[in-house]
Steps between C-alpha positions, in 0.01 A plus 500: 500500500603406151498701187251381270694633158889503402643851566653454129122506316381860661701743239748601823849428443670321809869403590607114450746302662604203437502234774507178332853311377822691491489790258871587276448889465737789368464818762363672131248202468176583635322174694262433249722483174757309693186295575428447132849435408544246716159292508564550044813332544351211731219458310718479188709231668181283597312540149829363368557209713114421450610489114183735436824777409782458221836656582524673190199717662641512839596833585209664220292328724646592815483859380164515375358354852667769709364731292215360555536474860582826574194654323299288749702611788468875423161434428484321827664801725241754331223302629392448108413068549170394420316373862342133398693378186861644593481525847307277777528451848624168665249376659716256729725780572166717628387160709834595665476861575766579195393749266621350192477563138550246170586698215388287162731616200470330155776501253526434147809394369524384136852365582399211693415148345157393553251706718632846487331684751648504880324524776735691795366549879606772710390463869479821748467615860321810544511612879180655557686813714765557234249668254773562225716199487447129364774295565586168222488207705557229210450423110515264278427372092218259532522242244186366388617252262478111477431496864183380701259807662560342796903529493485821362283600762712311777807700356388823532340485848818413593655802345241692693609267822817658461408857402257524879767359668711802388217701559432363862865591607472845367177568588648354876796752450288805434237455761804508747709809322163661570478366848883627588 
């Protein structure tokens, strides 16, 4: 059995870990603003290699996106997403047995040359007996520019290759905690 909606659109706040790459946190840093720190800073670093981001706006950039990102996050752990336009299930994950979540978050950001609003994924496992935890699996800015639908499509299902791979393990790894 598969939950049909994201535990993070029902109003109840839940407890997130993140699973996905390694994560740099201070023992005062709770998960998700380390979260938001970090993925700012990457995305900073890619928007400037892609030339969309100046240097001279680096770290106001950098800054603003955390903020950013940690609004979503907190917004995220109180269950406050919108189900269908933030939040949708993954529909090759459910093929699978996973029950996993794309979160859809659109950014504007003034600083960057050309089109200025981001698109940044967020991909979840939500173990159906684990009522009050989602765990972050993988996520990732989408760019959307001067690319073919098809590769930008192409890209992101393999970010979301990646992220159910993560998922698979884990999901593995808790069906035999519970097991033990």
């Amino acid at each position: 059995m598969l939950i049909e909606q994201s535990r993070c659109t029902n109003g109840i706040p839940v407890k997130y870990r993140w699973m996905g790459s390694n994560l740099e946190k201070s023992s005062e840093e709770s998960e998700e603003h380390a979260m938001a720190r970090q993925f700012a800073s990457n995305m900073a670093n890619t928007q400037l290699h892609w030339g969309y981001l100046k240097f001279l706006n680096f770290n106001k950039y950098r800054i603003r996106t955390e903020i950013y990102l940690e609004k979503m996050f907190e917004r995220m752990t109180s269950g406050g997403l919108r189900s269908g336009s933030e939040v949708v299930p993954i529909e090759s994950a459910r093929e699978k047995g996973l029950p996993m979540f794309e979160f859809r978050w659109h950014h504007s950001q003034r600083l960057l040359e050309g089109v200025q609003k981001e698109q940044i994924r967020h991909y979840d496992l939500e173990p159906v007996d684990m009522a009050r935890v989602v765990f972050g699996v993988g996520m990732h800015l989408k760019d959307v520019r001067e690319e073919s639908e098809i590769a930008i499509r192409d890209r992101q299902n393999e970010e979301i290759q990646k992220a159910m791979e993560i998922a698979k393990r884990l999901d593995k790894s808790l069906k035999r905690d519970k097991t033990v």
